[in-house]
N, C-alpha and C positions, 0 to 999 in steps of 0.2 A: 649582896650579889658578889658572887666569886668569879674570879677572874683567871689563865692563864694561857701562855702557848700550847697548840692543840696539834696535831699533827703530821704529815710526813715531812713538811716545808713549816716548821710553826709558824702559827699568829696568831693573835692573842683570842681569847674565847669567852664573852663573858655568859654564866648558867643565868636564863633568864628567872624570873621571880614563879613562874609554872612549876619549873621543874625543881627550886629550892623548898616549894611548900610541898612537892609529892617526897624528897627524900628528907623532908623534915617528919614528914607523916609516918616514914618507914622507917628511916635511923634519927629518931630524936638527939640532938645536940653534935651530929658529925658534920664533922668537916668537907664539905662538897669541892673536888677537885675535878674539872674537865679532862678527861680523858681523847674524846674522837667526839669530832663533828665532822657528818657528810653535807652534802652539797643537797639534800631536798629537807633537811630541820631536825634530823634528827641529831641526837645529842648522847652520849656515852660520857658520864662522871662516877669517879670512886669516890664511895663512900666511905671515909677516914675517920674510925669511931675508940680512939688512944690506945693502949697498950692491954687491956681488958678484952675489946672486942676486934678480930681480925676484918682489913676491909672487904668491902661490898661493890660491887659493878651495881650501877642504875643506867640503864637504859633507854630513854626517853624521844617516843616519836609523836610529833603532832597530827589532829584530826587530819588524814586527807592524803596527806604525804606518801610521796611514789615509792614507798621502801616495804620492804618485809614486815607484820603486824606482829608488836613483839609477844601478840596473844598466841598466835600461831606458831612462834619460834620457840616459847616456851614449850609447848606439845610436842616439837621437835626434841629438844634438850631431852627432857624429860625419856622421852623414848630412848634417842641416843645412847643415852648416860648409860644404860643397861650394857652395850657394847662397845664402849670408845669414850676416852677420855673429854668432856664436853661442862662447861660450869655448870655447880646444880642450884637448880630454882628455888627463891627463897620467895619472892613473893611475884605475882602479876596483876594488872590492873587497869580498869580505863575508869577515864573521868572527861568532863565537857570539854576539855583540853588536848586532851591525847590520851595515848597508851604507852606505859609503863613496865617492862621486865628488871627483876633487882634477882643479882646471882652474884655467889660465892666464890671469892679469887681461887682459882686453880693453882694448887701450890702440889711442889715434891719434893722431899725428902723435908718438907718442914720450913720450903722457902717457896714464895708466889712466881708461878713462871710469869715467865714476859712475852710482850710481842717479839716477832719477828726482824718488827720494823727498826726496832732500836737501833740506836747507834754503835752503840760494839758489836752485834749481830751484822749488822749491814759494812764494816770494819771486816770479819771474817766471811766473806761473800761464799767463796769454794766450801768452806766447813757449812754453813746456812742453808746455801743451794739443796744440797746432800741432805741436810737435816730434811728438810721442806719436801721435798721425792719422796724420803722415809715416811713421813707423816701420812703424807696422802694415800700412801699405801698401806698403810698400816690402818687410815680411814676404811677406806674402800674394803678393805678384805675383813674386819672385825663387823659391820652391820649386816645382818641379812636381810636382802630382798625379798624374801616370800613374805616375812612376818611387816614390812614396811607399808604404814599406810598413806603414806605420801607418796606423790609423784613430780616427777621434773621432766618426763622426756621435750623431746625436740617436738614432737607435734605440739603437746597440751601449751606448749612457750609459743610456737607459730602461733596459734589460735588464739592466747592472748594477746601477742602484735596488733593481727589482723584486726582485734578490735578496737583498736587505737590509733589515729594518727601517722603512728611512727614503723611504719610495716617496710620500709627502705631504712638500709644502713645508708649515713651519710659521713663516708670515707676523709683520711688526711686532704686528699688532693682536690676534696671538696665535689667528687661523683656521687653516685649512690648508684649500691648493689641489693639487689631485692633478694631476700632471703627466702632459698626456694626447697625442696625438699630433701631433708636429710641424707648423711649416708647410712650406711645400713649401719646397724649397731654393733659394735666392735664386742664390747663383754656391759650388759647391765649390771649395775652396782647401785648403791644409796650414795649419791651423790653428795654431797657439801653443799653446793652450790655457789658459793662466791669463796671459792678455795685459794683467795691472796696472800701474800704473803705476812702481810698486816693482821689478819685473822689467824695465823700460826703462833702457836705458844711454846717458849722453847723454858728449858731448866736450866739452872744455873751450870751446865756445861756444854750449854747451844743444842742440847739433845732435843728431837720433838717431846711434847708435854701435851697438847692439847690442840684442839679447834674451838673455834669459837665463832660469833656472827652465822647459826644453822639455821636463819628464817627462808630460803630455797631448799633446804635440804629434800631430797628425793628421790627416789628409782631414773636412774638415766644411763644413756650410756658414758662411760668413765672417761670419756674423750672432752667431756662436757666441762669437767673439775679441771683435767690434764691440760687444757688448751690455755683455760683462765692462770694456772698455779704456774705453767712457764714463763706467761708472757709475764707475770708479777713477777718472778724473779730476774727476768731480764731489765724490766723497769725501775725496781727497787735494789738488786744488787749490781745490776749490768750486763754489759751485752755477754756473750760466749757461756753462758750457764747451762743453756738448758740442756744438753746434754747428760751433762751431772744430775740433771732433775728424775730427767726420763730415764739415767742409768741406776737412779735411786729407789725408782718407782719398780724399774724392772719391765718396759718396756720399748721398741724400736718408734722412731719415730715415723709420725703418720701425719702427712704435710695436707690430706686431703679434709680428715678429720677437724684436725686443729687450726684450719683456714676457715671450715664453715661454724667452727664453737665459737671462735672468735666473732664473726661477723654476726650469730648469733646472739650474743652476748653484747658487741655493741650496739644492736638493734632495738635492745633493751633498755638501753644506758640511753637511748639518742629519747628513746618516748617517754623515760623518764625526765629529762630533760626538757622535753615539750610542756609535757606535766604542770613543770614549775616556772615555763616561762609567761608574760604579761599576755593573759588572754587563755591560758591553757587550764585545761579541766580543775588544778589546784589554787589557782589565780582566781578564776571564778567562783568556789569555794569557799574562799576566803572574803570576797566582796559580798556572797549572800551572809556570809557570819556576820561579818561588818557591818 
């Protein structure tokens, strides 16, 4: 079982014995390195297979779990990949365990980009910010929406809420605001859907490179990506960015928009959250498994 610090704050990660037999079954003899663990099980390790073969992303989420199905995000990629720089699918898969996506490090000019999140990226915040604007834009305007068969608007996101729990945002100062009908739709686009800054792939000169994490990906309004991709840069590089974001992207700002994508968004995050706490729909899941 391998071991290492994992994320934006590291701490240590160990790959459980699930997910070492599915990337033993896919890169026999490699090296499993954690990557990213989120907060509902799922689990991101590179697969490190010597100097012969380049590495591999494995993606691994368990039965049940309130996140994106990595069977579906592969259909995404896959799509994508035609219009916009996105990893390509090398295998997908489920078992009594969970599901499984393994993709190909996005490299440029012959070197793997990186996250966003890194440390000398987050070191040049103004150069990053800029980068991150450019990307999403360059997202947004290479996919077309007629030919997309996905969707992410603001209603089909309501009417999953509404069936769940968690249909009030539960605010810093501990209120809750019910999320109520959208504003009108600014410009429809193919969304990203969790367009962080962490999910940004830069090259080896902080230039955008890639997206990645496209299990939301969708038809929505662009206010949807723009509201998530500022407040990440504000949170990950600091305060006074966005600016730079929205001057990157090429748009004025829209305080009406990106108050309700936000509150949207964490409306999402909060029943997610219910999901996996003691008693909630994944808790319970887990004790019929048991």
């Amino acid at each position: 079982m391998s071991s290492a610090p994992v994320g934006i704050s590291p701490t240590p990660v160990e790959v459980p014995p699930v997910v070492d037999a599915v990337a033993s079954r896919l890169r026999s003899g490699a090296t499993v390195v954690p990557v990213w663990r989120n907060e509902y099980g799922g689990l991101t390790v590179r697969l490190e297979a010597g100097s012969t073969r380049r590495s591999t992303y494995l993606k691994w989420v368990p039965h049940g779990a309130p996140c994106p199905d990595p069977l579906a995000e592969a259909d995404r990629l896959v799509w994508a990949g035609s219009f916009s720089p996105v990893p390509r699918v090398l295998d997908v898969g489920r078992d009594a365990h969970g599901s499984w996506l393994l993709t190909a490090a996005v490299e440029v000019g012959g070197a793997v980009a990186t996250s966003a999140i890194e440390p000398r990226w987050r070191a040049l915040a103004v150069r990053s910010a800029t980068a991150v604007g450019a990307g999403l834009r360059r997202f947004h305007d290479a996919l077309p929406t007629d030919t997309c068969p996905f969707v992410r608007t603001a209603p089909t996101r309501i009417a999953a809420l509404r069936a769940t729990p968690a249909a009030l945002l539960a605010s810093a100062d501990g209120t809750t605001t019910a999320v109520g009908v959208p504003p009108p739709v600014d410009r429809a686009v193919v969304c990203h859907g969790d367009a962080t800054v962490s999910n940004t792939l830069f090259d080896r000169a902080g230039r955008f490179a890639a997206h990645v994490d496209v299990g939301d990906l969708g038809v929505a309004d662009r206010w949807s990506d723009i509201a998530v991709t500022t407040r990440s840069v504000t949170r990950r590089y600091g305060p006074g960015l966005e600016p730079l974001v929205l001057a990157a992207y090429g748009v004025a700002p829209d305080h009406e928009r990106t108050t309700y994508y936000r509150a949207l968004w964490d409306a999402e995050e909060a029943a997610r959250t219910r999901a996996m706490a003691p008693g909630g729909p994944r808790q319970a899941q887990r004790r019929r498994a048991s």
